[in-house]
C-alpha positions in Angstrom: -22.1 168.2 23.7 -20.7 164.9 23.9 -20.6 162.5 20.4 -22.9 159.4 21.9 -22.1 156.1 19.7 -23.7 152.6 19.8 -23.6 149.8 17.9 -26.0 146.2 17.0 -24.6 142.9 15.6 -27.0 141.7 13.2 -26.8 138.8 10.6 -26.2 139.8 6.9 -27.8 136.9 3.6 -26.3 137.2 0.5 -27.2 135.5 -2.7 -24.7 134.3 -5.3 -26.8 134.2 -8.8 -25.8 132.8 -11.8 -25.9 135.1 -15.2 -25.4 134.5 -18.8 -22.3 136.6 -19.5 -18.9 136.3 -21.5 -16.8 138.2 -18.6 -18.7 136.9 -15.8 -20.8 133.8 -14.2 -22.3 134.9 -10.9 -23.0 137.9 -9.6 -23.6 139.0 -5.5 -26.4 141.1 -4.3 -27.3 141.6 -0.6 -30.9 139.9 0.4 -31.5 140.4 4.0 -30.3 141.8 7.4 -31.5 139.4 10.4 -32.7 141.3 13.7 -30.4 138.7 15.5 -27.1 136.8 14.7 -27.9 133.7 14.6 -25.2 130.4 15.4 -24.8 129.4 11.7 -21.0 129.6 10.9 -20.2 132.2 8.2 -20.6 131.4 4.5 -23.0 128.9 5.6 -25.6 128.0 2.6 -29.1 128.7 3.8 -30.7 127.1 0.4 -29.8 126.1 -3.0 -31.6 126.6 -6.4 -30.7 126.0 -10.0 -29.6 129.7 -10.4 -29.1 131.0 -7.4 -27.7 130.1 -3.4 -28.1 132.0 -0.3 -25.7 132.5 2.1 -24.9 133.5 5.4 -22.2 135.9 5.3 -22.1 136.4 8.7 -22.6 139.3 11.7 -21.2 142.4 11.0 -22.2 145.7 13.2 -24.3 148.8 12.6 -22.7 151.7 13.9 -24.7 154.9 15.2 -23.5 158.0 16.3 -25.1 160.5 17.6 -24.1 163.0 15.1 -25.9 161.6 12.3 -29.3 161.6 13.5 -31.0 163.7 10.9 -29.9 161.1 8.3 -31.1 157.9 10.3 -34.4 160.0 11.0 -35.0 160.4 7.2 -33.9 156.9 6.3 -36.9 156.1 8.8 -39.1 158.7 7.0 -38.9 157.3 3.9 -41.8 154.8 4.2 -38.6 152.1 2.8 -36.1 152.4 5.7 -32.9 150.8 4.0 -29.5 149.3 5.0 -26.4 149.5 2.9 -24.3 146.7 2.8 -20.5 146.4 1.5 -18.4 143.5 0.8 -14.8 143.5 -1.0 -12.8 140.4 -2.3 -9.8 139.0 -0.6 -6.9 139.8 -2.4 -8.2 140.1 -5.5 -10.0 136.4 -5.3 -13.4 134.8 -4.8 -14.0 135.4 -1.6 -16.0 138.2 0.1 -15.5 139.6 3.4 -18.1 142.0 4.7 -16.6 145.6 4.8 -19.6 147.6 5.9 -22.8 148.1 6.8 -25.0 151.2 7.5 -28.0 152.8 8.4 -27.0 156.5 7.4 -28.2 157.6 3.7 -25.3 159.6 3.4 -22.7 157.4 4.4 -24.1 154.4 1.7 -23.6 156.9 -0.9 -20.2 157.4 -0.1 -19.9 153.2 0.1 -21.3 153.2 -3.2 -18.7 155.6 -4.5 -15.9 153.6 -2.8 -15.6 151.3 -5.2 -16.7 148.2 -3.4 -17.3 145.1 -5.0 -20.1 143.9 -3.9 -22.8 146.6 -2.7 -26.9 146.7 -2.1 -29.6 148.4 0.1 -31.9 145.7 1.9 -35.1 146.3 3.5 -34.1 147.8 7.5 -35.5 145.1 9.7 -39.1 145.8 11.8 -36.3 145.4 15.1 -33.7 147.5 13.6 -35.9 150.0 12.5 -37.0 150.3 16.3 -34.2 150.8 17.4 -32.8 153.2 15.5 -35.9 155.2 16.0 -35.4 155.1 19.7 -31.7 156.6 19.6 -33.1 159.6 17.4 -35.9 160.1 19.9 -33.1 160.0 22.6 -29.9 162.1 20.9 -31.8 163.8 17.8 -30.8 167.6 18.7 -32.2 170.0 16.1 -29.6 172.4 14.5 -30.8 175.4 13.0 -28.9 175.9 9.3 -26.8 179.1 9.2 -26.3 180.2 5.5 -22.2 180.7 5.2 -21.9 184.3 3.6 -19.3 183.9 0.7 -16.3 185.4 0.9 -15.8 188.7 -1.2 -13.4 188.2 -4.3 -11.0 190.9 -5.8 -13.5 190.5 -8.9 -16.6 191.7 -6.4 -14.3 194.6 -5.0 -13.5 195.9 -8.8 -17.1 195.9 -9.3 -18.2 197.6 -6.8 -15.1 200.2 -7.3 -16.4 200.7 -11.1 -20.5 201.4 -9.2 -19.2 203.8 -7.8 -21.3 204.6 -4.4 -24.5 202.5 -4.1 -26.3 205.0 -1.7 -27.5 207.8 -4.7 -30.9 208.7 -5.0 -33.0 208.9 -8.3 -34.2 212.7 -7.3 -30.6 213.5 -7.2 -30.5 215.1 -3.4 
């Protein structure tokens, strides 16, 4: 069977807070995913406050492949669908480009591990949501799990040589 893969452009809002810290003065979190892209520019402010501005980042695309159903379907089962979102600085500088954004469980774990700079889960959207539940209605294929039998070592074959024949009965026939 054939891999099926679409994608969705969707808006990403990040907020830049200030913090009381000797190393550090701001810190980035992910607030939002928009159902839509809308025409602000990237990096355009959205609204300012004494400790905190929201921003704009930009559109960036959420990727599903058939595939990875079974993990989109139990983001969607968790009563808290999420999306991951990644950013990394620019040459080791201020600025943030958008590196990723996902709707698969198991693939924001491995962004987390990746060593991003910036990274978050967000609410998933009422829109998104829908229509990530219609592509597992339309590709989810059930697969059954097949327990892999472990290969036998030289340690289990000198075992079994010092047993002796497993087969022997206790009224000695």
């Amino acid at each position: 069977m054939a891999m099926t893969e679409t994608s969705r452009e969707v808006g990403v809002v990040l907020r830049r807070r200030s913090i009381d810290n000797p190393w550090i003065d701001h810190l980035w979190s992910p607030l939002m995913i928009l159902d839509e892209v809308p025409a602000a520019a990237p990096w355009t402010v959205l609204s300012t406050a004494a400790d905190a501005t929201i921003y704009y980042a930009g559109a960036a695309s959420i990727d599903l492949f058939s595939s990875d159903t079974a993990n989109y379907r139990d983001n969607l089962a968790d009563g808290e669908p999420r999306i991951w979102v990644a950013l990394r600085r620019q040459d080791g500088g201020s600025e943030l480009e958008l590196t990723r954004i996902t709707a698969d469980p198991t693939e924001g774990e491995a962004v987390f591990e990746s060593g991003c700079d910036v990274i978050g889960t967000v609410p998933m959207p009422p829109g998104v949501a829908s229509w990530i539940a219609a592509f597992v209605d339309e590709f989810h294929v059930e697969r059954a799990f097949h327990k892999r039998k472990r290969d036998e070592t030289s340690e289990d074959r000198k075992r079994k040589a010092s047993e002796g024949p497993t087969d022997r009965r206790k009224d000695g026939a």
